[in-house]
Backbone bond lengths (Angstrom), bond angles and torsions (degrees), N, CA, C in turn:
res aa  C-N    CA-C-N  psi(-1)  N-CA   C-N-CA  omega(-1)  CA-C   N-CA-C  phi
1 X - - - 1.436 - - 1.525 109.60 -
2 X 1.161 113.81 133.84 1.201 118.96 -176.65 2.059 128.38 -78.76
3 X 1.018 145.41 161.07 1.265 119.00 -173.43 2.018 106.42 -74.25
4 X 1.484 87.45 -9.34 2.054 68.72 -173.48 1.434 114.52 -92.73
5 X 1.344 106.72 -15.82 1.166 130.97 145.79 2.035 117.98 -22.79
6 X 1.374 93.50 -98.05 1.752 105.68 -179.90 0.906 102.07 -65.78
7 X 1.602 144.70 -0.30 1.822 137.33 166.04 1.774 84.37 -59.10
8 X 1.508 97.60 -82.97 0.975 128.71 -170.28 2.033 101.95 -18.43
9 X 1.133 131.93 -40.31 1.257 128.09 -136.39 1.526 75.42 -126.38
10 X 1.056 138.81 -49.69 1.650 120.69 154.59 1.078 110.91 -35.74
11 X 1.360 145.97 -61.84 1.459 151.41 -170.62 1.364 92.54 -37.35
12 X 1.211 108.36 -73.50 1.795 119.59 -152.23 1.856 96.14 -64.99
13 X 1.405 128.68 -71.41 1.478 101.39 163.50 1.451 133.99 -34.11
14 X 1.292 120.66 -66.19 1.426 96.58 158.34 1.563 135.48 -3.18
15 X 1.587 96.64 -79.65 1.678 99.48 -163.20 1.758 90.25 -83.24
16 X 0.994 123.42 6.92 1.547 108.98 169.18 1.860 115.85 -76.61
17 X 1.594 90.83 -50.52 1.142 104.90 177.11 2.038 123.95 -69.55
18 X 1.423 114.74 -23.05 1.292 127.93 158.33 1.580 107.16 -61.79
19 X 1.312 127.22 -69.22 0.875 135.84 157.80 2.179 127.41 -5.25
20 X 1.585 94.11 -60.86 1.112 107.84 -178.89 1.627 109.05 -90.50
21 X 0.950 112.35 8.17 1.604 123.02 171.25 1.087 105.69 -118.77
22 X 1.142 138.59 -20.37 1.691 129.12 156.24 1.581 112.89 -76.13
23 X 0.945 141.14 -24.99 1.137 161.41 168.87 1.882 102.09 -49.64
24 X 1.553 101.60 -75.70 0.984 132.87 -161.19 1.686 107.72 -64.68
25 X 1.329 121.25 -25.88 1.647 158.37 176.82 1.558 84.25 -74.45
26 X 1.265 128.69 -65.42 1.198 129.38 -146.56 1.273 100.70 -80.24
27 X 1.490 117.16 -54.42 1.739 103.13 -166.99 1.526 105.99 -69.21
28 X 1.719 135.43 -24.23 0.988 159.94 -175.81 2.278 89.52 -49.27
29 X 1.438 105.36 -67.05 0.983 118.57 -175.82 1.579 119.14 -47.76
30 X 1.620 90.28 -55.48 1.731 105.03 168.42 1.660 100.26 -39.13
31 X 1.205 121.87 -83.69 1.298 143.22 -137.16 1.762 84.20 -52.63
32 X 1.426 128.79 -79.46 1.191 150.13 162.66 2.054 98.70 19.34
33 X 2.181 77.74 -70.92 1.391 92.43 173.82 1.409 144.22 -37.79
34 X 1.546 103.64 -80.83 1.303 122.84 135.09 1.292 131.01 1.76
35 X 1.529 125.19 -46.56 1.554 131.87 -168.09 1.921 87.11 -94.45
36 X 1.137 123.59 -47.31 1.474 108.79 -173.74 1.390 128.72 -60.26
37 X 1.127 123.74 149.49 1.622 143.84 -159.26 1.870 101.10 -53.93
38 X 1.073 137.65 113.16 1.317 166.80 92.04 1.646 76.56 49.30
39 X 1.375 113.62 -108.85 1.502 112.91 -169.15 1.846 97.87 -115.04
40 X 1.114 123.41 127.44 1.193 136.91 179.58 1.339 126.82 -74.51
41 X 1.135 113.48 9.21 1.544 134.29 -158.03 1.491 123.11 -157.27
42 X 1.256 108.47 15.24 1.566 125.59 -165.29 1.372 102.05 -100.91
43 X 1.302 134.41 129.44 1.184 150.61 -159.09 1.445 101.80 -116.13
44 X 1.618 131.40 -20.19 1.298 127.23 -134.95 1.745 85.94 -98.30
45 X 1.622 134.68 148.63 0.949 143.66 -167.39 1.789 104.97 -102.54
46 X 1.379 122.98 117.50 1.630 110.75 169.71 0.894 123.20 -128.37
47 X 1.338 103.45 138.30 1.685 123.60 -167.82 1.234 101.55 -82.97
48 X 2.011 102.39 155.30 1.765 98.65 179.08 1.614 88.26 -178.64
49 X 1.026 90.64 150.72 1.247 106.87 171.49 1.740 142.66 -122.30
50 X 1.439 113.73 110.95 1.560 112.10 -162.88 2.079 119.79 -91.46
51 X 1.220 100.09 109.62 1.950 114.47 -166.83 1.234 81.50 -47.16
52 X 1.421 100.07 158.11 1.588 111.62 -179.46 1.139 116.89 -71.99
53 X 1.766 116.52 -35.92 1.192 112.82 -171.35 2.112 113.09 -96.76
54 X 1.055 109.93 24.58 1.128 116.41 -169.62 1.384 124.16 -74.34
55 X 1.836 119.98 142.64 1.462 115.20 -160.51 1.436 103.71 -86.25
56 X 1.282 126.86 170.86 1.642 137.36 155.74 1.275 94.36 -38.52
57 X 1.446 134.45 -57.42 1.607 127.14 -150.22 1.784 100.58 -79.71
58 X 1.609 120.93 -27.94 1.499 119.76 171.42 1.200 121.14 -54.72
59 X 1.802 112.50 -43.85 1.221 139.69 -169.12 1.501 109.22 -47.39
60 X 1.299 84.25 -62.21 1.902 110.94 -171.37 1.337 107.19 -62.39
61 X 1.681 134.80 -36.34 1.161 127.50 158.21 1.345 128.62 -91.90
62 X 1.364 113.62 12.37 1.184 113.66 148.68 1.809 129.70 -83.23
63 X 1.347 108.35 -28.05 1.150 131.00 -166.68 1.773 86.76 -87.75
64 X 1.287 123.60 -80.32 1.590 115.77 156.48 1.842 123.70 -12.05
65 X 0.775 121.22 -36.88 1.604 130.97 -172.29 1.702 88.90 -84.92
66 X 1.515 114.39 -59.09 1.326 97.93 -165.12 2.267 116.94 -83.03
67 X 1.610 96.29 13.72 1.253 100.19 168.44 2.247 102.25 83.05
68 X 0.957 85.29 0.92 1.734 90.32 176.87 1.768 111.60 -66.39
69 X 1.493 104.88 -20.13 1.050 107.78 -159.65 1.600 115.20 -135.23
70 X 1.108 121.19 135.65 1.499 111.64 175.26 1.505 127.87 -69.57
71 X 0.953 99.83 -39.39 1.873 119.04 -164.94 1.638 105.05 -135.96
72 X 1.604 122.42 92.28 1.704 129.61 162.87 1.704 107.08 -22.12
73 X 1.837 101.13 -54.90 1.360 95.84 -151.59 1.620 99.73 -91.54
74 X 1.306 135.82 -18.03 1.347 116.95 137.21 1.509 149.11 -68.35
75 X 1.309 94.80 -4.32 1.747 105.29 161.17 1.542 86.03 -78.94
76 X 1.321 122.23 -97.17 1.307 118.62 -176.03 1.905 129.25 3.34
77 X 1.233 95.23 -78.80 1.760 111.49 172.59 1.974 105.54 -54.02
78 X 1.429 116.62 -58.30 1.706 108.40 159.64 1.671 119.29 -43.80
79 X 1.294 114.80 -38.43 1.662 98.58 -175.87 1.709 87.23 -81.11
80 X 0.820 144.97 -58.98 1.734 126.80 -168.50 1.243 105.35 -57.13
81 X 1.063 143.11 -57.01 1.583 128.16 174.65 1.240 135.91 -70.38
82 X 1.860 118.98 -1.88 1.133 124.33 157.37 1.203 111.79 -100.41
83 X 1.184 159.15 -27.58 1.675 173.27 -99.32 1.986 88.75 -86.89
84 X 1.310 91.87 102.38 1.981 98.79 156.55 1.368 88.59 -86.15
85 X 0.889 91.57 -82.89 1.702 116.99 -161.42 1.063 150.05 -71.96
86 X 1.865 101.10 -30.43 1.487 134.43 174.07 1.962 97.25 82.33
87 X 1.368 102.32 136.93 1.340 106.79 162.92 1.156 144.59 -61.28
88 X 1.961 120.79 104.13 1.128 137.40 167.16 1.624 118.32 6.35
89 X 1.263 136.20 147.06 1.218 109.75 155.98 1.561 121.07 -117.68
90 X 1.423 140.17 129.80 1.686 115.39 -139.68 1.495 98.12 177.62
91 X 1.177 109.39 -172.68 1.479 124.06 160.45 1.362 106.57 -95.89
92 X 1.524 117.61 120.43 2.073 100.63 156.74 1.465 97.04 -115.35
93 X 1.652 85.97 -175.90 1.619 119.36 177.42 1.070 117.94 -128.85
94 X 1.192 128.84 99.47 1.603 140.85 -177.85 1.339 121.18 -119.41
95 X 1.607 103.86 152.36 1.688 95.79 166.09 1.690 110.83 -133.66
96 X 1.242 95.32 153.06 1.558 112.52 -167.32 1.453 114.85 -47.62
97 X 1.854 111.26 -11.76 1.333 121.11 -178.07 1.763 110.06 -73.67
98 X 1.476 110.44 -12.72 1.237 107.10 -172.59 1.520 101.93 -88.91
99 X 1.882 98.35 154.05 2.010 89.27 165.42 1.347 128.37 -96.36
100 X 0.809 146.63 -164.26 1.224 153.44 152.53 1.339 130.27 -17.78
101 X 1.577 100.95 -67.38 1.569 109.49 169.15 1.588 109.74 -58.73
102 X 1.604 123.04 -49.39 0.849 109.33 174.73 1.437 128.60 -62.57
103 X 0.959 131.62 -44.49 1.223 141.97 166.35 1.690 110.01 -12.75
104 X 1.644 92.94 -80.31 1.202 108.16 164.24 1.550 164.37 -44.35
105 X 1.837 103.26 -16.99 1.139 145.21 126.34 1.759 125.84 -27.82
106 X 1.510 74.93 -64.08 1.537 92.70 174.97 1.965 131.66 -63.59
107 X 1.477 81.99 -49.08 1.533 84.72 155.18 1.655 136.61 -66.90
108 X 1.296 119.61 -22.97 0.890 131.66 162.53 1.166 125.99 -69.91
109 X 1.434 139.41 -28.35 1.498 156.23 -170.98 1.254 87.76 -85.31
110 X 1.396 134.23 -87.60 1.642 129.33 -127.07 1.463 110.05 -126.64
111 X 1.434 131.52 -177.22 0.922 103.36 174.40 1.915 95.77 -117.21
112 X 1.480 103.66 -11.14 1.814 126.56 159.34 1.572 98.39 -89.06
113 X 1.896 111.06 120.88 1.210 126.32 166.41 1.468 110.95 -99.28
114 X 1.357 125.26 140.41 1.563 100.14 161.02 1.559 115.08 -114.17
């Protein structure tokens, strides 16, 4: 192999590997996003209700539908990687001021949220 050669093939790792760290920065950022509170300042209380037999991925678009949540598939992916307990199944009461984690907390504790 010649030296302009393995420059050359350094080059391309390089920006592969920059590449996959900007990437990796980015969904990192998303996710970040994603977990924070919907509206931060919302006072308004919402009712909802979780089927007994319902998955993490129902949850998350249920909670999504009622605006609790920014991102289904990061509510979703947070209840599988936080799971004490697994989510209650019930009526809660939430508000859009909470995030994610909290949220999720919450479902897990009670089967009354306030």
């Amino acid at each position: 192999m010649t030296n302009e050669k393995l420059r050359r093939q350094n080059r391309v790792v390089l920006i592969i590997l920059i590449l996959l760290i900007c990437c990796g920065l980015g969904i990192h950022q998303y996710f970040n996003y994603a977990l924070r509170p919907v509206d931060s300042s919302a006072n308004q209380v919402i009712s909802f209700k979780i089927p007994q037999s319902a998955t993490d991925h129902q949850v998350g678009v249920i909670l999504k539908r009622k605006r609790l949540v920014r991102s289904s598939f990061v509510c979703d992916y947070y209840l599988q990687t936080h799971k004490e307990s697994g989510v209650k199944a019930g009526t809660f009461k939430l508000k859009a001021s909470y995030s994610t984690p909290q949220i999720v907390s919450l479902l897990q504790e009670s089967r009354e949220s306030h």
